[in-house]
NULO-391277 format. One record per residue (C-alpha): chain; residue in one letter; x, y, z negated. Coordinates in Angstrom, 1 decimal, decimal comma, padded with zeros to 4 digits, always signed. Last residue first. Layout:
REM NULO-391277
 cadena residuo      X      Y      Z
      A       a      X      Y      Z
...
This chain:
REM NULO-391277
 cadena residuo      X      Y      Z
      A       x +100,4 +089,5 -092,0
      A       x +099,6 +086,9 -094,4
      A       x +101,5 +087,1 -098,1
      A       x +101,4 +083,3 -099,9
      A       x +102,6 +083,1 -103,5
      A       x +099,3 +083,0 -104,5
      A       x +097,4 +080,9 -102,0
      A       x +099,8 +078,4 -103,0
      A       x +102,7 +077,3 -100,0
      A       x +103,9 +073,8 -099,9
      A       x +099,8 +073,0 -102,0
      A       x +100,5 +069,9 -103,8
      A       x +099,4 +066,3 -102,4
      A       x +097,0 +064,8 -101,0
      A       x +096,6 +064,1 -096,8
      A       x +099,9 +063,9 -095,3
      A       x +100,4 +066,0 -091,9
      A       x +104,3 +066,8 -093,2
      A       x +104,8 +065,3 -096,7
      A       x +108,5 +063,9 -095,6
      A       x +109,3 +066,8 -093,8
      A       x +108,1 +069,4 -097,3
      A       x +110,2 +067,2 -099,0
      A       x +113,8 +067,6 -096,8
      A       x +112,9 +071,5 -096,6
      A       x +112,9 +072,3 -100,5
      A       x +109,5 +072,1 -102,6
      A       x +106,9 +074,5 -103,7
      A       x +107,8 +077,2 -100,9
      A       x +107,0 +080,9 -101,4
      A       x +105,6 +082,5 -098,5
      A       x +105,3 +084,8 -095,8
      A       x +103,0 +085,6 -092,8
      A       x +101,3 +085,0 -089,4
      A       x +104,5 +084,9 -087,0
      A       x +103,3 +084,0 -083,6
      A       x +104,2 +081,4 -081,9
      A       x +101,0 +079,9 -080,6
      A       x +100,7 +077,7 -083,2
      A       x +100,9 +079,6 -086,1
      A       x +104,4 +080,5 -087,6
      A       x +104,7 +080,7 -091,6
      A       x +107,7 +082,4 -092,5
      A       x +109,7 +081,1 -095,3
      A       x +110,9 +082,0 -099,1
      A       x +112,7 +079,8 -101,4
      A       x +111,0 +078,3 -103,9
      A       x +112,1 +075,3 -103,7
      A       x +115,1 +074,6 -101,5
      A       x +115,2 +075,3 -097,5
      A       x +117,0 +074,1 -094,1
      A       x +115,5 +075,2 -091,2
      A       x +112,5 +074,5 -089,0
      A       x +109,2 +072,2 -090,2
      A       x +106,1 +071,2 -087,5
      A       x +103,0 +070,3 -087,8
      A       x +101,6 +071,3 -091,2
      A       x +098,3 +071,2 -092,3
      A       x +098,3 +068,1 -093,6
      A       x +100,7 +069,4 -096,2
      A       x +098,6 +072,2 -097,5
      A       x +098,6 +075,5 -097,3
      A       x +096,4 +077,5 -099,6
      A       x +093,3 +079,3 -099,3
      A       x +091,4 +082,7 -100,3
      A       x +087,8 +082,5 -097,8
      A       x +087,3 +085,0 -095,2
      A       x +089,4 +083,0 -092,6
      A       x +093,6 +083,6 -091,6
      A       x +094,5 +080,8 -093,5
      A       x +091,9 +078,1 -092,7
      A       x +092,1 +078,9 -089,0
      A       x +095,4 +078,7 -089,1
      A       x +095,2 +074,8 -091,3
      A       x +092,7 +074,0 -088,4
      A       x +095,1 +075,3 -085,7
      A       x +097,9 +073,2 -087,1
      A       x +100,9 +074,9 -088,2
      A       x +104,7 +075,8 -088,1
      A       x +106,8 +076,5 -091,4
      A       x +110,2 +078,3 -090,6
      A       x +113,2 +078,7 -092,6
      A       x +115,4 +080,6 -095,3
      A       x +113,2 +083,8 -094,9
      A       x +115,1 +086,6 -096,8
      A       x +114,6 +089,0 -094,1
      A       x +110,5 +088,5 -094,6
      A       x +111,0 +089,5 -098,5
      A       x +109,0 +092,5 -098,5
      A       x +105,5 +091,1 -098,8
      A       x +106,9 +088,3 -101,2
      A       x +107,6 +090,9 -103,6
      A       x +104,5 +092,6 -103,1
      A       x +102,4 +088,8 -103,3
      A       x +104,4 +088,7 -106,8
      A       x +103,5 +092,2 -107,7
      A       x +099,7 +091,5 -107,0
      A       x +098,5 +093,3 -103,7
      A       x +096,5 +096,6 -104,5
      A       x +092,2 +096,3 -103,5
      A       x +091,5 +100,1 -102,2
      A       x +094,3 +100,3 -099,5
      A       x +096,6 +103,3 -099,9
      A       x +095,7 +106,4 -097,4
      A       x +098,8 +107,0 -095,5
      A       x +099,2 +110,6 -096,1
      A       x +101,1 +113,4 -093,2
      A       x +102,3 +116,5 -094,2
      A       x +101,5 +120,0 -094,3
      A       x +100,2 +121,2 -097,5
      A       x +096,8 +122,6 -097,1
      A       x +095,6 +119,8 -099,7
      A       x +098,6 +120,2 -102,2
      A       x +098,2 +124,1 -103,1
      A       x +095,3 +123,1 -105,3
      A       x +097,7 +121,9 -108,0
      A       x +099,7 +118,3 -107,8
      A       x +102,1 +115,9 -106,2
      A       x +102,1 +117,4 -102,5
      A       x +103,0 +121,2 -104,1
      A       x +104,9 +120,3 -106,4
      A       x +107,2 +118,3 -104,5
      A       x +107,1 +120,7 -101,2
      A       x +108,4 +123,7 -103,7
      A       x +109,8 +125,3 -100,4
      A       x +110,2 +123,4 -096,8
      A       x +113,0 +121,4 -096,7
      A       x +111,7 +118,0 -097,7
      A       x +109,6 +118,4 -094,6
      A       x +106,6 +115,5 -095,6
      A       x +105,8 +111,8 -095,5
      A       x +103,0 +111,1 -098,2
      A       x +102,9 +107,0 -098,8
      A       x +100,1 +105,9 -101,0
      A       x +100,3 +102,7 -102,9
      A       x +097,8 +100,1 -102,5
      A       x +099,7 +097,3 -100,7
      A       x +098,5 +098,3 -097,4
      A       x +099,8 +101,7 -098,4
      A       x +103,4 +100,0 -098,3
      A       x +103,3 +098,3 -094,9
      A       x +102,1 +101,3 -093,6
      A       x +104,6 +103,7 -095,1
      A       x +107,3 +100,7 -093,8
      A       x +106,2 +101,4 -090,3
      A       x +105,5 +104,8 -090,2
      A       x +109,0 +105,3 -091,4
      A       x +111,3 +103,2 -089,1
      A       x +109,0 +104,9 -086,4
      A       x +110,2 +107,9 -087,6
      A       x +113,8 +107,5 -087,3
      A       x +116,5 +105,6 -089,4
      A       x +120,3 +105,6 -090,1
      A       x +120,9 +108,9 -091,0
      A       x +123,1 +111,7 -090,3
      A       x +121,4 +113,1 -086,8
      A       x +117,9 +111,2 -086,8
      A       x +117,2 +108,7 -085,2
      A       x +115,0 +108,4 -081,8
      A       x +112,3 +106,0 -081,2
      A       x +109,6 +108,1 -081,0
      A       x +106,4 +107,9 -082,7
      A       x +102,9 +108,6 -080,9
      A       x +102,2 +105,0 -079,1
      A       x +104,4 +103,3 -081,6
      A       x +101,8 +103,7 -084,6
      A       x +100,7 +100,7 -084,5
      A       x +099,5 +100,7 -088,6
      A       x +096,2 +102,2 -088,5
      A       x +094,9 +099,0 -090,9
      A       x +094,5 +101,3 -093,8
      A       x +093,9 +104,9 -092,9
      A       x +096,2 +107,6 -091,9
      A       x +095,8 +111,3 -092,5
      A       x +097,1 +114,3 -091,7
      A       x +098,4 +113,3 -087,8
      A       x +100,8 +116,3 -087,5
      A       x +099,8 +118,2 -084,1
      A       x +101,7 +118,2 -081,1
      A       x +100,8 +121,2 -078,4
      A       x +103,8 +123,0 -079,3
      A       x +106,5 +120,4 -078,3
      A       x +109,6 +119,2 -080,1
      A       x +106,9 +117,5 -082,3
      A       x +106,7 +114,7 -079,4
      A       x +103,3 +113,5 -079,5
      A       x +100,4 +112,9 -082,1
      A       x +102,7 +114,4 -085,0
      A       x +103,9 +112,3 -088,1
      A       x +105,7 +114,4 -090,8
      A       x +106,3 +117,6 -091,3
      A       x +109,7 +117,8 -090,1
      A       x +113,4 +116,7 -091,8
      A       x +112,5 +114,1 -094,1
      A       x +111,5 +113,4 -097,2
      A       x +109,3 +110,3 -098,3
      A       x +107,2 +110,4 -100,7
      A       x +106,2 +106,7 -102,4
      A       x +103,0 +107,3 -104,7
      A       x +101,1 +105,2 -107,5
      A       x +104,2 +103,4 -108,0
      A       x +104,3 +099,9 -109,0
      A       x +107,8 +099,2 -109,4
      A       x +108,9 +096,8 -107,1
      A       x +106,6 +097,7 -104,3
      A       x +107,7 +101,6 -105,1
      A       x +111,7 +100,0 -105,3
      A       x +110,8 +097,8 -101,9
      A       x +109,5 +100,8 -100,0
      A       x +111,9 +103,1 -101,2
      A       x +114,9 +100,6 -099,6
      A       x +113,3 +100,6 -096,4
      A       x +113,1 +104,6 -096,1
      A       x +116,9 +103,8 -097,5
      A       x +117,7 +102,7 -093,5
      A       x +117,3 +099,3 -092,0
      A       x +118,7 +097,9 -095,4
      A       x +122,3 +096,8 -094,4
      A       x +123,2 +092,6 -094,9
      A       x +124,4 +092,2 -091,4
      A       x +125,6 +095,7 -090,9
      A       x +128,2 +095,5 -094,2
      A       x +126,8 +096,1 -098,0
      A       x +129,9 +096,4 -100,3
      A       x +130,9 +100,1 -100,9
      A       x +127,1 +101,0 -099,2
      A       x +126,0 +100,1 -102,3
      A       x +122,1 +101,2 -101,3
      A       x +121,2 +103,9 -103,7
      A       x +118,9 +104,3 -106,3
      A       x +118,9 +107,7 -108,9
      A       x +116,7 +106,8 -111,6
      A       x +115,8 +109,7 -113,9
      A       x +116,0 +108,9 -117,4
      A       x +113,0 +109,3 -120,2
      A       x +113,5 +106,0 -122,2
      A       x +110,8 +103,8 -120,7
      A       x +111,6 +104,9 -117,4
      A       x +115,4 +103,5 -117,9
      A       x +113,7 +100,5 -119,3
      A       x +112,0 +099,9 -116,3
      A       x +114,6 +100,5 -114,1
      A       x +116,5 +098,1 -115,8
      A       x +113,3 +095,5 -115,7
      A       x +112,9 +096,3 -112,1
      A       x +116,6 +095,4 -111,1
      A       x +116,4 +092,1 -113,1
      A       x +113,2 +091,4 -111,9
      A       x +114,4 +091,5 -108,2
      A       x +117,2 +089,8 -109,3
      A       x +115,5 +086,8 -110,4
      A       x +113,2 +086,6 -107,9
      A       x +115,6 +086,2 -105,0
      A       x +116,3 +088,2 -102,0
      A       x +115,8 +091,9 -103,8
      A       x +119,5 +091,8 -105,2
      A       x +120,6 +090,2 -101,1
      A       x +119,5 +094,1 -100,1
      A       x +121,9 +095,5 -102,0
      A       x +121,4 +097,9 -105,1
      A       x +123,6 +101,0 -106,7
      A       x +120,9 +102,2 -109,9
      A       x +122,4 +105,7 -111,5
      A       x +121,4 +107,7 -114,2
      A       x +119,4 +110,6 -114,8
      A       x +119,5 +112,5 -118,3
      A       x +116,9 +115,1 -118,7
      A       x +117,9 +118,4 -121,0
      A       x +117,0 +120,9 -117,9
      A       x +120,2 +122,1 -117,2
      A       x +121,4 +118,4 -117,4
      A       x +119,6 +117,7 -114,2
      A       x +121,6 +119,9 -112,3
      A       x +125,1 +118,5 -113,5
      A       x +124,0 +114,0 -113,7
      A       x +123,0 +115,4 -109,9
      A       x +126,1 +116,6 -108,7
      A       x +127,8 +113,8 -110,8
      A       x +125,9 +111,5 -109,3
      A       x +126,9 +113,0 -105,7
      A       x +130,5 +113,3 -106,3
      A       x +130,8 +109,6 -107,8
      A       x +128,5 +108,4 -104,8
      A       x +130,7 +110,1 -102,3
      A       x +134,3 +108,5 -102,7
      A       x +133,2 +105,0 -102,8
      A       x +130,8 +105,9 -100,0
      A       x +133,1 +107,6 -097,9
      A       x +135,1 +104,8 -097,9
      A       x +132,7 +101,9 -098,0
      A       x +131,6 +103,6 -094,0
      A       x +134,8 +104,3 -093,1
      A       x +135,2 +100,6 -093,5
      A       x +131,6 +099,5 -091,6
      A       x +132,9 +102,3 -088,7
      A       x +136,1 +101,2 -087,8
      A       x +138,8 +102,8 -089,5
      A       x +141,1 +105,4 -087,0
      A       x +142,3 +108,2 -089,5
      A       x +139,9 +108,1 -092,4
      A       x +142,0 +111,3 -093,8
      A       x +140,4 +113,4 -091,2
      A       x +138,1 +114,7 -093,6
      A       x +137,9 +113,2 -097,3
      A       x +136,0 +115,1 -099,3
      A       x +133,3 +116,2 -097,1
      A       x +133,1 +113,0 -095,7
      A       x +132,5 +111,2 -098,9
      A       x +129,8 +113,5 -099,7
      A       x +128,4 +112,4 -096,5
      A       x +128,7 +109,4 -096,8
      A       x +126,6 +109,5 -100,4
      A       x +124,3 +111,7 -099,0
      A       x +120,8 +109,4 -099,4
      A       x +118,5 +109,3 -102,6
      A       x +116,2 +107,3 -103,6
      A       x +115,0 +109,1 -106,9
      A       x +112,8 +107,6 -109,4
      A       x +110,3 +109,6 -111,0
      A       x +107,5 +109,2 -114,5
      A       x +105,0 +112,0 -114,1
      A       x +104,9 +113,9 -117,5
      A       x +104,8 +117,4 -116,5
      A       x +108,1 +117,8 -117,6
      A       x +109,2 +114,8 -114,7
      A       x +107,3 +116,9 -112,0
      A       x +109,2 +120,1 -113,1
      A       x +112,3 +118,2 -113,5
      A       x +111,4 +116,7 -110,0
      A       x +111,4 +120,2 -108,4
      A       x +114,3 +121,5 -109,9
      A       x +116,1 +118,7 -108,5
      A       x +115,2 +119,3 -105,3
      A       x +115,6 +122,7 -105,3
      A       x +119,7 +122,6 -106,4
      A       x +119,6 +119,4 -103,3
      A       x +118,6 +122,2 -101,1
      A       x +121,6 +124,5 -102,1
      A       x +123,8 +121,6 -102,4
      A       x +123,6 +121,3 -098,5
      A       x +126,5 +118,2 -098,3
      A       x +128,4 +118,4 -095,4
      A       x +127,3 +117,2 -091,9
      A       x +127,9 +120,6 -090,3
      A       x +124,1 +121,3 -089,6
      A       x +123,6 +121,2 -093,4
      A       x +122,9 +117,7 -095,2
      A       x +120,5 +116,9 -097,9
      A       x +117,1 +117,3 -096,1
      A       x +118,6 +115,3 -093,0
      A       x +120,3 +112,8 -095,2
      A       x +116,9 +111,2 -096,6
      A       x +115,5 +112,4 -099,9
      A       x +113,1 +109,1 -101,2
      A       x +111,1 +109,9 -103,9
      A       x +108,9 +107,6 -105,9
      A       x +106,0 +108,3 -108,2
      A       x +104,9 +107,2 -111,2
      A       x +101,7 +108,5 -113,2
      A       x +100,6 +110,3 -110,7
      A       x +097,5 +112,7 -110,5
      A       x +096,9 +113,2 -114,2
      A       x +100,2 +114,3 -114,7
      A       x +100,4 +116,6 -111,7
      A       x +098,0 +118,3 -112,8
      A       x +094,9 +119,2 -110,9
């Protein structure tokens, strides 16, 4: 099959592992095949944005020593600075043997917290799709400190395939992708394929990052999850093996490839219920519940939440913002998009009448 009439648009996230040797400086060798692989995918007509770690460590490379004694968060915006305009350029160079023009996308995590960003961001990525260029995202590690970090850029590719509707989100790493026990030992197998609603996957993933980056597995099996539940399959693979982009997106090669697929949910969230999916981090406050309005939520039958339904109201919030709904026995049942700031909502709390606080449509249940 080709790859064109596999995918139409893909994402690809490259994490530090598959770009970095064992030194920690840039492996341009392996980033060479990369990019030969998505100008093959990208001839072939399959539309591809590129997540792409190694900033840092281009930075590092440069600069050595020279960070003397800086804390981590500034040697950190250091590197960065320095490493994103070696890395582009590596990639604006190897992409421009091939006549295709990539360009570069430097996000935050506040740019996906309100709605208006978030469709700024996808409407330039958009365009850039719309006139052949390859997308290269990055977090802007130059002004993102920990509080306001993505987990990792396996977070980041899930919000950009959310964001943009991709058919696929592949995510690189630096083995095979997710065996049934520690895959330092022969006996583990890679789980091939994982259906929707097989989201614990603690009980086979370790905890452990990995050497350069921020995240580990279970990071990944997390947000793959998350993702396929939203209708878009997640393939994590060994971005080192050879030709592992063509061979996952396309031709009979792809169904012995090694890897692990999260089989994507057959009804796909609307992009406003994706959004809200991925905006947890953003809640502004906290929206507790009877056990009539839970039921109502959590039953067979597409509902909103109503005023009377409320019990309880925690933190300070303006319309439209977004907050967690909390069931009664504590537990965190999903997000939504308020209809009315905090102060309101307190005043309409256990009121019969009166608008929906969260509509069934801007409301994302766990």
């Amino acid at each position: 099959m080709d790859a064109q009439n596999k995918y139409r648009r893909i994402v690809i996230k490259v994490g530090s592992n598959v770009l970095t040797r064992d030194d920690g400086r840039p492996d341009t060798t392996r980033i060479s095949a990369l990019v030969d692989q998505v100008a093959r995918l990208h001839r072939a007509g399959t539309e591809v944005i590129l997540v792409s770690s190694g900033a840092v460590a281009s930075g590092r490379s440069i600069l050595g020593q020279r960070a003397g004694k800086l804390d981590s968060v500034s040697a950190r915006q250091l590197f960065s600075a320095v490493g994103q305009v070696k890395l582009l350029n590596r990639y604006y160079d190897l992409f421009n043997e091939y006549g295709i023009v990539c360009g570069q996308v430097l996000t935050t995590k506040e740019s996906f917290g309100t709605r208006e960003h978030y469709l700024n961001q996808r409407n330039c990525m958009a365009v850039m799709l719309e006139s052949g260029v390859v997308p290269v995202v990055n977090e802007n590690d130059t002004i993102s400190v920990t509080e306001l970090m993505f987990t990792d850029n396996d977070e980041l590719s899930g919000l950009v395939a959310a964001m943009m509707d991709a058919e696929a989100l592949v995510i690189l790493s630096n083995i095979d992708g997710i065996y049934d026990g520690d895959p330092a030992d022969p006996a583990s197998r890679v789980i091939e394929r994982i259906l929707p609603g097989e989201s614990d996957l603690s009980r086979y993933v370790q905890s452990s990052r990995s050497s350069f980056g921020r995240g580990g597995m279970l990071t990944k099996s997390r947000i793959a999850a998350k993702v396929a539940s939203e209708g878009t399959e997640v393939i994590i693979a060994n971005g080192k093996r050879e030709n592992i982009l063509c061979c996952l997106m396309g031709g009979k090669r792809d169904e012995g490839t090694l890897c692990t697929r999260f089989v994507p949910a057959s009804t796909p969230k609307s992009a406003i219920k994706k959004w809200i999916a991925h905006s947890e981090s953003f809640a502004k406050g906290e929206i507790h519940i009877s056990p009539l309005a839970c039921q109502a939520l959590t039953g067979e039958k597409a509902t909103s939440l109503l005023p009377i339904g409320v019990s309880e109201i925690r933190g300070d919030f303006e319309k439209d913002d977004i907050v967690r709904i909390i069931a009664p026995d504590g537990r965190q049942i999903g997000v939504g998009r308020v209809s009315t700031g905090s102060q309101q909502a307190r005043r309409q709390m256990g009121r019969k009448g009166g608008k929906a606080l969260v509509h069934y449509d801007y409301l994302c249940l766990d």
